[in-house]
N, C-alpha and C positions, 0 to 999 in steps of 0.2 A: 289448641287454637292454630297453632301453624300445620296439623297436618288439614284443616278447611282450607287454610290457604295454598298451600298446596294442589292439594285436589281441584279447588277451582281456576288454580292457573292451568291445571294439565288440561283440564275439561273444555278451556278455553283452546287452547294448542292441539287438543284432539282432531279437531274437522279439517287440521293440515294435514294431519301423517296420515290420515285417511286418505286422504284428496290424494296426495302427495305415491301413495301404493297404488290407486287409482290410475293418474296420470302415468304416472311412469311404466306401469305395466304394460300400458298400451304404443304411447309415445315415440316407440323405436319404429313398430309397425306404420304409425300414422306415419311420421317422417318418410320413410324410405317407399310405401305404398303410394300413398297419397300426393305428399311433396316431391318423389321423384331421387330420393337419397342415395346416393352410393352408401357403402360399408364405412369407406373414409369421411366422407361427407358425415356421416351419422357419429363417428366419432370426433372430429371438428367440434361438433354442435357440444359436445358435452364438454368437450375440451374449453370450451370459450366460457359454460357459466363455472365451470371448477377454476379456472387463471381468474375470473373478475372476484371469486370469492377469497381466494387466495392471495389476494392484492387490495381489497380491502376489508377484510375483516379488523384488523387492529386499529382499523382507523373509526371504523363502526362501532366497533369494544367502548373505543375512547369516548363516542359521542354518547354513547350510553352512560356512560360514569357521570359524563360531561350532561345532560338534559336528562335522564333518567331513562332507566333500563325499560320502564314501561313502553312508553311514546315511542321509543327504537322499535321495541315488540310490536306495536300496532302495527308500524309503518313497514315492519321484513312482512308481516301477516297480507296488508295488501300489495304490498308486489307480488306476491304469491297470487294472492286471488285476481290478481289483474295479468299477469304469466298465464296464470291455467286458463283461463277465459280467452284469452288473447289465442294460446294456439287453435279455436273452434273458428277463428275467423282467416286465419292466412291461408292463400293458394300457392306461395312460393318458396323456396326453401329460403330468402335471406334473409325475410325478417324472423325466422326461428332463432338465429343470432343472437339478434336483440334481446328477443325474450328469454332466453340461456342468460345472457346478460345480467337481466332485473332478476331474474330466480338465482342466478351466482350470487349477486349482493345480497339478497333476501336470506338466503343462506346463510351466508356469512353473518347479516345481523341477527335470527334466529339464534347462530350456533352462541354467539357473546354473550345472547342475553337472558337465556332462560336458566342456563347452568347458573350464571351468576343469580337468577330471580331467585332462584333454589337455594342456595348458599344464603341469600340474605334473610331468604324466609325462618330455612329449618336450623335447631342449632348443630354446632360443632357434631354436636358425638353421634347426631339422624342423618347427619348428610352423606355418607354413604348409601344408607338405605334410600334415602329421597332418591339419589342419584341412580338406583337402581329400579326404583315406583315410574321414573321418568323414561328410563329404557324400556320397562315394560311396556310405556302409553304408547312409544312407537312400535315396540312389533304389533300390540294390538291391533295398530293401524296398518303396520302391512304384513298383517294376519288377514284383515277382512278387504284393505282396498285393491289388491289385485285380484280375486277373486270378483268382486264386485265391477272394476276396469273392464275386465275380460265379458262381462255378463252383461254390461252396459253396450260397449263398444261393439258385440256380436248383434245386441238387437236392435240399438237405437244410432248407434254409428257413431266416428269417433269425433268429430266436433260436439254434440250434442253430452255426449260423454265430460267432454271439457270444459263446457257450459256448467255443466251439475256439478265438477269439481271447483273450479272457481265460485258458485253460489257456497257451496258446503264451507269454503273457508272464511266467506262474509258472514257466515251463524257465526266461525271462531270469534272472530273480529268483533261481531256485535257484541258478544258474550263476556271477550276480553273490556272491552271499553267500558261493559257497565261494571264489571268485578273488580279489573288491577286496580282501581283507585281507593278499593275498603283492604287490598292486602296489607298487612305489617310487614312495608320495606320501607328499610330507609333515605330519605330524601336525598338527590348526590350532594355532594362538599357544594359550597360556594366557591372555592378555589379551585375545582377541577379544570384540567384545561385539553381542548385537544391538540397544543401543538405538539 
């Protein structure tokens, strides 16, 4: 029973690490091409969503324990899809920032909460293996989404590219929202807190 559940959390979280080799594949090029990036410029931008993930993930963890690891999940999933979407629309390098930003926290809640979804699902003596089935879902994903980035980007161009990665993570999303709530995890404490 729990390797179903499983399975259908990763199936759920798949259309991100897709997206996710997708976007990023391309994302240095769009920056620096398109928006006009220096080298430094380009590393700023990633420097800014790694410090906002880095500053709060433990607060996110908490929120998680605190309202359930589910509901976090959804919400890192569409900042995601609202980041990848978001970069097909900017003509200027500041608000890339921003969206560095929402994808640093999305991160961050991603990273809290699925390890622990796992841990809660599979028991004691699989969760190594789980934790290994879940590394797999990502190189999967960027197995097939830079290759995919690159094939997109060369013919349909890289907004439009960013377009279809944001769509790809709303299937996640839609998929998450009808399944986490039939998974076997349990409800957080009534006394969690996040201070």
């Amino acid at each position: 029973m729990y390797k179903k559940s499983l399975y259908t959390l990763l199936l759920g979280v798949f259309p991100l690490l897709l997206c996710s080799g997708i976007v990023y594949s391309v994302l240095p090029l769009y920056i620096s091409n398109e928006l006009g990036a220096s080298t430094s410029q380009l590393g700023a931008v990633y420097m800014v969503g790694a410090f906002v993930g880095f500053m709060l993930a433990p607060y996110l963890g908490k929120l998680a324990d605190r309202r359930g690891k589910q509901i976090v999940l959804l919400f890192a999933m569409g900042g995601f899809g609202v980041a990848f979407a978001a970069y097909g629309t900017l003509s200027s390098l500041a608000p890339v920032y921003a969206v560095q930003a929402v994808e640093g926290a999305s991160w961050a809640a991603m990273g809290a909460t699925v390890p622990a979804l796992i841990a809660d699902i599979v028991p004691d003596q699989e969760r190594g293996w789980a934790m290994g089935v879940y590394e797999r879902t990502w190189s999967l994903g960027w197995i097939g989404g830079p290759l995919a980035g690159g094939l997109l980007a060369q013919h349909v161009g890289f907004r439009l590219t960013f377009v279809i990665g944001g769509a790809l993570v709303m299937l996640g999303i839609f998929w998450l929202w009808r399944s986490l709530r039939k998974l076997q995890v349990p409800p957080p404490p009534a006394s969690a807190s996040c201070a």
